[in-house]
BABA-558689 format. One record per residue (C-alpha): residue number from 1; residue in one letter; x negated, z, y negated. Coordinates in Angstrom, 1 decimal, padded with zeros to 4 digits. Layout:
<recs>
{rec NUM,"A",{X,Z,Y}}
...
</recs>
This chain:
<recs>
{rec 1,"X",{-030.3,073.7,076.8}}
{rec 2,"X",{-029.6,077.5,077.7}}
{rec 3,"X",{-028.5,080.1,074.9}}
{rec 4,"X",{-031.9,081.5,075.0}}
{rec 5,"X",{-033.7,078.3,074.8}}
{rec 6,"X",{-031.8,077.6,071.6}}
{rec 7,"X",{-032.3,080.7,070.4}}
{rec 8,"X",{-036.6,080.6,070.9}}
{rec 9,"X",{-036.3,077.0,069.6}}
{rec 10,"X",{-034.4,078.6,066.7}}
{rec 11,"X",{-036.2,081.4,065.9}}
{rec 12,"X",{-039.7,079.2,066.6}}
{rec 13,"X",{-038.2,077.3,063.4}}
{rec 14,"X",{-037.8,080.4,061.3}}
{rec 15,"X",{-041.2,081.2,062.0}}
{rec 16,"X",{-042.5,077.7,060.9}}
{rec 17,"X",{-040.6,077.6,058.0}}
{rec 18,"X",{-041.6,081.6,057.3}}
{rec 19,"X",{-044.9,080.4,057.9}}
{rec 20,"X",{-045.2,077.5,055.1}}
{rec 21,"X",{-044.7,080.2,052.4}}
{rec 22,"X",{-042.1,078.2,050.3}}
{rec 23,"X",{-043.4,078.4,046.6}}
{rec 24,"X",{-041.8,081.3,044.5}}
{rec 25,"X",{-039.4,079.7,041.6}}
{rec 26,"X",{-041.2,082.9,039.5}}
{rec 27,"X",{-044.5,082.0,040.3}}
{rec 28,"X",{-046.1,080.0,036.6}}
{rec 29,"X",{-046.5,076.2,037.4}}
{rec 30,"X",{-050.1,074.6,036.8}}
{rec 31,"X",{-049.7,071.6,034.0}}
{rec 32,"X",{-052.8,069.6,034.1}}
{rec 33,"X",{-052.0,067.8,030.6}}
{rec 34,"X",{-051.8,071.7,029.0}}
{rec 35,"X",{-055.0,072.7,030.4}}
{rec 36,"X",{-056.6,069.7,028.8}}
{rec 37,"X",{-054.7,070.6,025.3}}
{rec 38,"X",{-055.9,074.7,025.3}}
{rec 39,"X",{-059.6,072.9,026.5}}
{rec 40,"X",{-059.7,070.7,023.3}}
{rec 41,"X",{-058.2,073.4,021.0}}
{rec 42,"X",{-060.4,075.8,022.1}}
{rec 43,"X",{-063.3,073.7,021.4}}
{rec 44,"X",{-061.9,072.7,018.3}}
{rec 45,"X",{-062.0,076.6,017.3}}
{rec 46,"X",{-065.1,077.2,018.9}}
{rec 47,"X",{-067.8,074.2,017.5}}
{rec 48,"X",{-067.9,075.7,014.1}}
{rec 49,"X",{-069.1,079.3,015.5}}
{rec 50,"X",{-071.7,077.3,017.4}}
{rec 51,"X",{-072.7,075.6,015.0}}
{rec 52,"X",{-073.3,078.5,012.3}}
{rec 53,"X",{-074.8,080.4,015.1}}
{rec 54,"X",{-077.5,077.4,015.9}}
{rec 55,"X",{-078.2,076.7,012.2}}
{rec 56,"X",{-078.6,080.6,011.1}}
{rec 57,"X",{-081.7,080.1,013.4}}
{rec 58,"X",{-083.4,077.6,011.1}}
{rec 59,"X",{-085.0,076.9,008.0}}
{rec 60,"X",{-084.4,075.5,005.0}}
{rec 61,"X",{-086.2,072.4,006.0}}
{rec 62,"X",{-085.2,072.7,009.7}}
{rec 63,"X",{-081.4,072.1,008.4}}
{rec 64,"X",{-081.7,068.7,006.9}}
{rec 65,"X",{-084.4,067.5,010.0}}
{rec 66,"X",{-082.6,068.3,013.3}}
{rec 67,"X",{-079.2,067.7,015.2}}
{rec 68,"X",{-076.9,070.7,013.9}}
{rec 69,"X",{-075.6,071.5,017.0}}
{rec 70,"X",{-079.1,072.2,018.5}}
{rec 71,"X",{-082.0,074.9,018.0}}
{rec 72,"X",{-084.8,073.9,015.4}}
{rec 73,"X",{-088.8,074.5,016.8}}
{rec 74,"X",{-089.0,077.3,014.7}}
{rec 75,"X",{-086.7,080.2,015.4}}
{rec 76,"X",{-086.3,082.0,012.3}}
{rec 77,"X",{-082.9,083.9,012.6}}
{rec 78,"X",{-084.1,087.3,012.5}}
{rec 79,"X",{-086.5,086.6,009.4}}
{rec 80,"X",{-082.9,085.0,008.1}}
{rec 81,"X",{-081.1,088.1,007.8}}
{rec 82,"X",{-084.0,089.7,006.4}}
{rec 83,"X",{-084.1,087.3,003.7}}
{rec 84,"X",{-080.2,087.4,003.2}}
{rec 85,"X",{-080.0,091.3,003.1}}
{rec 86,"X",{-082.9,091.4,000.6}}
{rec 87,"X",{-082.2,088.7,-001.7}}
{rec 88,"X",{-081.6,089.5,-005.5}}
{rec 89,"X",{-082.2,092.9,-004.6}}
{rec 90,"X",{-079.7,093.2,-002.0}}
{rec 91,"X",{-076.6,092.1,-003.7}}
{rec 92,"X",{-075.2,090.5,-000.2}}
{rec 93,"X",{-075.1,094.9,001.3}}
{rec 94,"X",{-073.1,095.1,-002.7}}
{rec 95,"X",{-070.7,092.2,-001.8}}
{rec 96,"X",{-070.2,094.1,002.2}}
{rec 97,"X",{-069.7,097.2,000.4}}
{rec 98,"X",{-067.2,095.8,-001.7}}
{rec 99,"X",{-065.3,094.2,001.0}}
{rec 100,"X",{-065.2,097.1,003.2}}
{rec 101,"X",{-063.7,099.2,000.1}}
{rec 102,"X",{-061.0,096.5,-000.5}}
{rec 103,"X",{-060.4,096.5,003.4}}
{rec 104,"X",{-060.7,100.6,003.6}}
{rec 105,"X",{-058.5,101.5,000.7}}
{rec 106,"X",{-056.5,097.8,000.2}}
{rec 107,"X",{-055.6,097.1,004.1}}
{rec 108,"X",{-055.6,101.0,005.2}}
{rec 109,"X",{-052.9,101.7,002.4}}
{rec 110,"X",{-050.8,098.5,002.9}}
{rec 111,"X",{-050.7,099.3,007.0}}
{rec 112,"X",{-049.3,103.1,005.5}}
{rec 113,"X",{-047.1,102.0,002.9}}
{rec 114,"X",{-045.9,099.3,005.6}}
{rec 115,"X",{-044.9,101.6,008.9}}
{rec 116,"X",{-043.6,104.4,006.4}}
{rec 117,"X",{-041.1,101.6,004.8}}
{rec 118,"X",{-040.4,099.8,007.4}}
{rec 119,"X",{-039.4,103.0,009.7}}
{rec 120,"X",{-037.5,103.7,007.4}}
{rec 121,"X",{-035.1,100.7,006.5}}
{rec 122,"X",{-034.7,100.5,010.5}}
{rec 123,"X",{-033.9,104.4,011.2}}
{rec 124,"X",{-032.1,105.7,007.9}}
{rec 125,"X",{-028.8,104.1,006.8}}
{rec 126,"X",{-028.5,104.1,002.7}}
{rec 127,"X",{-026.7,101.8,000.1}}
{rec 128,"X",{-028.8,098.6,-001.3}}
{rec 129,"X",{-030.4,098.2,002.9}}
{rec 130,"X",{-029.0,094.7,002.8}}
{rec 131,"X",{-030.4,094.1,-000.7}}
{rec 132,"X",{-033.7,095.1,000.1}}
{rec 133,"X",{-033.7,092.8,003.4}}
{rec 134,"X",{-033.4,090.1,001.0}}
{rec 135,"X",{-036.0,090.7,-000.8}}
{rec 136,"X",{-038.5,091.5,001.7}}
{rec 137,"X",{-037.5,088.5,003.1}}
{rec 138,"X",{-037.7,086.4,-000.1}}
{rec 139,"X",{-041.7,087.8,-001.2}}
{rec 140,"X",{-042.2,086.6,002.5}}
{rec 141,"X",{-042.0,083.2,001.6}}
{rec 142,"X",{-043.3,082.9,-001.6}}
{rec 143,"X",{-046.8,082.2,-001.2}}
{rec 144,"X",{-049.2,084.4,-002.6}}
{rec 145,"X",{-051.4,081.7,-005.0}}
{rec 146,"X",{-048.0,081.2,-006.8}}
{rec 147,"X",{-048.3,084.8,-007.6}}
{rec 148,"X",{-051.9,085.0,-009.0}}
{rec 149,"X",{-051.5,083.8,-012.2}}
{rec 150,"X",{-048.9,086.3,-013.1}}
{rec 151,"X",{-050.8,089.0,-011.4}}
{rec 152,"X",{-053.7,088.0,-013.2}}
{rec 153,"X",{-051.9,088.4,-016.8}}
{rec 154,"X",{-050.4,091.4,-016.1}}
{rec 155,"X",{-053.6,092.8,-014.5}}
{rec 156,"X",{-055.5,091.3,-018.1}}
{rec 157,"X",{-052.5,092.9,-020.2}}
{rec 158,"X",{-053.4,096.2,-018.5}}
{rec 159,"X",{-057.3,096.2,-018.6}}
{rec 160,"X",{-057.8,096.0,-014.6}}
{rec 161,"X",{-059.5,092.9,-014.2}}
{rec 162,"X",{-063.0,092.9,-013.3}}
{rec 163,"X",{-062.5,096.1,-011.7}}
{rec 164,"X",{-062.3,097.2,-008.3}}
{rec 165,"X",{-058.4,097.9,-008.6}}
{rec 166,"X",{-057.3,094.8,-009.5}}
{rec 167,"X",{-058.1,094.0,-005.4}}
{rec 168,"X",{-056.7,097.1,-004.1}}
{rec 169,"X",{-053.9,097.5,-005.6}}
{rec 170,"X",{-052.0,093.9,-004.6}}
{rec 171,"X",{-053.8,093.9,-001.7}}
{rec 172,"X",{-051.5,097.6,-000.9}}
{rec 173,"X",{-048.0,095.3,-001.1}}
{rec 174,"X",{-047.5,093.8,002.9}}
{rec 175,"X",{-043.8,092.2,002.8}}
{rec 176,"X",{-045.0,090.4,006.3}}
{rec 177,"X",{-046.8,093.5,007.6}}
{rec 178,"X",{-043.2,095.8,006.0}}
{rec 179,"X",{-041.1,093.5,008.2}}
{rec 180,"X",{-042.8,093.4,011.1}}
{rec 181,"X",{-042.5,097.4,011.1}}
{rec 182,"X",{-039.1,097.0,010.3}}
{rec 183,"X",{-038.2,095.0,013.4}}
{rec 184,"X",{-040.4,097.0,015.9}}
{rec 185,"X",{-039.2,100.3,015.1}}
{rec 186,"X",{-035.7,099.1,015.0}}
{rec 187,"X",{-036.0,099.3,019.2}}
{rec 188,"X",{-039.5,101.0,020.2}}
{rec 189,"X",{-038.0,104.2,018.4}}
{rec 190,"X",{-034.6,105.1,020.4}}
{rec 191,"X",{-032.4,106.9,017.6}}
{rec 192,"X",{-031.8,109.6,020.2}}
{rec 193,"X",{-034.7,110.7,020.6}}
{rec 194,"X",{-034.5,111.3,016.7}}
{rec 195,"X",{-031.4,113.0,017.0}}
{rec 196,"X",{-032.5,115.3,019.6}}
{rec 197,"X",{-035.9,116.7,017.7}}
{rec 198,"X",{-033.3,116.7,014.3}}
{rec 199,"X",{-031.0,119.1,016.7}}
{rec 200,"X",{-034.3,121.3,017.6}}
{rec 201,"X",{-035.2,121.9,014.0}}
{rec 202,"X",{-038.0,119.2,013.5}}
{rec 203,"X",{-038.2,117.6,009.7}}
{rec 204,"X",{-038.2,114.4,009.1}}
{rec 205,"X",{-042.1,114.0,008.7}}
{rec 206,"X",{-042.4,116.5,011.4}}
{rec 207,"X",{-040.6,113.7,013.6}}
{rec 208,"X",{-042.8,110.8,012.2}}
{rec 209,"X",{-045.7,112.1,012.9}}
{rec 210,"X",{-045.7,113.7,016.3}}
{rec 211,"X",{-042.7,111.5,017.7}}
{rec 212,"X",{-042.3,108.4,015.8}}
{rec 213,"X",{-045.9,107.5,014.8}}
{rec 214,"X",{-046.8,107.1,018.7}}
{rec 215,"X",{-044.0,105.0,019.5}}
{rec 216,"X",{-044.7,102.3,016.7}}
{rec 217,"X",{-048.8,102.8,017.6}}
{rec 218,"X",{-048.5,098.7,018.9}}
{rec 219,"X",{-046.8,098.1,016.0}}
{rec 220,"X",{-048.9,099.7,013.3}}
{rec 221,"X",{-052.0,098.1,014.9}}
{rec 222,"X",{-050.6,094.6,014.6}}
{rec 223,"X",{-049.7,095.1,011.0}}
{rec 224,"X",{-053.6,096.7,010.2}}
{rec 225,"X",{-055.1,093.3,012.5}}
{rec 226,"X",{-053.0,091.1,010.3}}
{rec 227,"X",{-054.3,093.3,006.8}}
{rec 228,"X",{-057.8,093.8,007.6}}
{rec 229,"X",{-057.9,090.0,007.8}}
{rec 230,"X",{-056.1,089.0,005.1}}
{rec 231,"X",{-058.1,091.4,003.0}}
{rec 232,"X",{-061.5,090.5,004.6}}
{rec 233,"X",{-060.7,086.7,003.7}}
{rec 234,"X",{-059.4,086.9,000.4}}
{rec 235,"X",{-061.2,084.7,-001.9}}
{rec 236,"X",{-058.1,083.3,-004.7}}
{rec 237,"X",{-058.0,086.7,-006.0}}
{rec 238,"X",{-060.5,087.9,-006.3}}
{rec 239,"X",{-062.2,084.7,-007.7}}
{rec 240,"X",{-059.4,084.9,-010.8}}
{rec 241,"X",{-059.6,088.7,-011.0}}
{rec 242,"X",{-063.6,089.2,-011.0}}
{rec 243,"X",{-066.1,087.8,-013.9}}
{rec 244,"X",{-068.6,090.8,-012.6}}
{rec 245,"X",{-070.7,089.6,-009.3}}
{rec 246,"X",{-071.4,093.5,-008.7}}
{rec 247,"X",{-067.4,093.6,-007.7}}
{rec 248,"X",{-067.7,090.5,-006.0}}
{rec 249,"X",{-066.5,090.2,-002.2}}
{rec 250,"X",{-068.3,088.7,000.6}}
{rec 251,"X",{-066.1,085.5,000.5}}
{rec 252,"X",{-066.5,084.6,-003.6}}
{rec 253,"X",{-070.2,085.9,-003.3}}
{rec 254,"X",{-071.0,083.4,-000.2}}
{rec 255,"X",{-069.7,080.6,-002.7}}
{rec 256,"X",{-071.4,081.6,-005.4}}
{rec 257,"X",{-074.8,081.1,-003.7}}
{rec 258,"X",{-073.4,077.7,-002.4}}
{rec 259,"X",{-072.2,076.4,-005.4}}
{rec 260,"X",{-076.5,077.8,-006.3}}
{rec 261,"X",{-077.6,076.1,-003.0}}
{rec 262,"X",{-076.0,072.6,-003.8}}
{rec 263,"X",{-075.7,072.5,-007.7}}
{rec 264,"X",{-077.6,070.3,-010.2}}
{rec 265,"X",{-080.5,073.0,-010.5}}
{rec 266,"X",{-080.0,073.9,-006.6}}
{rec 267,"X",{-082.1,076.8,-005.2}}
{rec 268,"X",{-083.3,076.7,-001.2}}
{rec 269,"X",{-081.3,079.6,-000.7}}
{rec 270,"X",{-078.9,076.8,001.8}}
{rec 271,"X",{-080.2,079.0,004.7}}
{rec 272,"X",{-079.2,082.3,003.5}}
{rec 273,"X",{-075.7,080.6,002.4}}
{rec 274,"X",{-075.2,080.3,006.3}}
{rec 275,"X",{-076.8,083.2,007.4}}
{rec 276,"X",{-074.6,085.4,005.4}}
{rec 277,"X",{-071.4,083.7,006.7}}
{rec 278,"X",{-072.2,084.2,010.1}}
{rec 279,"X",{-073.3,088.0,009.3}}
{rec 280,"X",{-069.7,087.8,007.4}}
{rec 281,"X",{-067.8,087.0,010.5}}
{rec 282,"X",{-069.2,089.0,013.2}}
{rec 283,"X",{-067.4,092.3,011.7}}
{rec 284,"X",{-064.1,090.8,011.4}}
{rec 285,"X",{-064.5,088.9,015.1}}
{rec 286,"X",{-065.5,092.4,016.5}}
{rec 287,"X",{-062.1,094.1,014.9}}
{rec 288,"X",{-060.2,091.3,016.5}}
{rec 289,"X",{-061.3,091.8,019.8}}
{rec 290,"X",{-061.4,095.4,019.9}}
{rec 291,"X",{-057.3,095.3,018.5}}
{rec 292,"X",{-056.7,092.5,020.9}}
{rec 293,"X",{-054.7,093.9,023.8}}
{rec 294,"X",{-052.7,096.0,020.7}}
{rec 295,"X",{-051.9,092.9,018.8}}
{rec 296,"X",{-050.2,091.2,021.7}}
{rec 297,"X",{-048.2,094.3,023.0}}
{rec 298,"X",{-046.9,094.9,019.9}}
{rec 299,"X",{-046.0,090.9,019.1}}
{rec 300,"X",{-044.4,091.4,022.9}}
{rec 301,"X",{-042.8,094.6,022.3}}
{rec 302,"X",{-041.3,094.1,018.7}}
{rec 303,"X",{-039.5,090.2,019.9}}
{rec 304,"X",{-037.9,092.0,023.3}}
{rec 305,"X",{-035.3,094.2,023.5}}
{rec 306,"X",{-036.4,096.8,025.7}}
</recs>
């Protein structure tokens, strides 16, 4: 065999092997048995919207009589939410007023009071830092019906209970939401960019808010998306703090009527119980999704280096 023959035969073989396009090491591998788990979990997350969707569509009657994952012969959603907006002269618009004040004020001022303490511990060097690490990290793990009782004497001891700031006010305290700020502006704000608008004459709240603020924007979001539903779902305390059902939240209101609904004297107000929770989720599931691409760049962003 000539030198040129071994070299066609050669480079015939480079072109058959070029031409199997060998799998990339990078490229994400497909696992069959993972598939099947985020199928099941997925459905495990997703039957009990369906189900609250179908059954707001039905009536009292139509509830106990029919499969509850499928529609009822009568179709009486929209005459549902009529019925749950008007009942008792429209106290559930009171308990979504309420819950968008404790979610405004509560989950607005905790996201504020979070990225302006948490910028802080990571970009200003002071005596006590250490100290205060500890403790942030120490209210993170005490869990927050351990806290109620004492929050609910000295709340009583002060005359806030049954009022609209005995829900605010804890709800403004975020250790999780603090630390999370803490470790994302420790590298999405380069110090050096600090230095240089300190060197041009820029205050320190100058620099926040036109330098600073934009960098941790991920950040901040992810804190708010993590508030707004804490806040949204709180039932504990409000249940302990609240005697008056005008301050009552969507989530102790909801169980209110069902404890009505299913009680010794129960009412047929069943329907409206599960009309009103699906009315309850849509504005949180809407936030969710809207925030969604912000809440994983900032999870991405504030556990890499960059």
């Amino acid at each position: 065999m000539t030198t040129a023959d071994a070299s066609r035969r050669g480079g015939g073989e480079g072109r058959g092997a070029r031409g199997r396009h060998p799998v990339s090491p990078l490229r994400p591998r497909k696992s069959v048995a993972f598939t099947i788990l985020m199928v099941l979990l997925a459905i495990y997350a997703l039957v009990p919207i369906l189900w609250l969707v179908i059954n707001s569509t039905k009536t009292q009657a139509g509830l106990f009589s029919s499969f509850g994952l499928w529609f009822d012969d009568d179709f009486v959603l929209f005459q549902n939410i009529w019925e749950t907006l008007t009942y008792r002269d429209g106290i559930f618009l009171r308990w979504l007023g309420n819950t968008l004040l404790y979610v405004v004020v509560g989950a607005g001022g905790a996201t504020l009071l979070a990225t302006l303490a948490g910028y802080g511990l990571a970009k200003f060097r002071f005596a006590g830092r250490r100290a205060i690490f500890a403790v942030v990290l120490g209210a993170i793990a005490v869990p927050g019906t351990a806290l109620a009782v004492p929050t609910f004497l000295l709340f009583s001891s002060l005359g806030l209970t049954n009022t609209p700031w005995a829900i605010i006010i804890p709800s403004l305290i975020s250790p999780f939401g603090l630390y999370l700020v803490w470790v994302y502006a420790v590298d999405s704000v380069p110090t050096e960019l600090l230095e240089a608008a300190r060197m041009d004459g820029a205050g320190e709240f100058r620099t926040f808010f036109t330098i600073s603020i934009r960098l941790l924007a991920p950040g901040i979001v992810t804190v708010l998306l993590f508030t707004v539903v804490a806040t949204w779902n709180n039932y504990f305390l409000p249940l302990i703090m609240l005697s008056d059902p005008a301050w009552y939240p969507l989530t102790v209101g909801l169980n209110q009527w069902s404890a009505q609904a299913t009680g010794v004297s129960a009412q047929p107000i069943y329907n409206l119980v599960i009309t009103g929770s699906l009315l309850t989720i849509i504005p949180i599931v809407v936030a969710f999704l809207g925030l969604q691409r912000f809440w994983q760049s900032g999870l991405s962003a504030g556990s890499v280096k960059q």
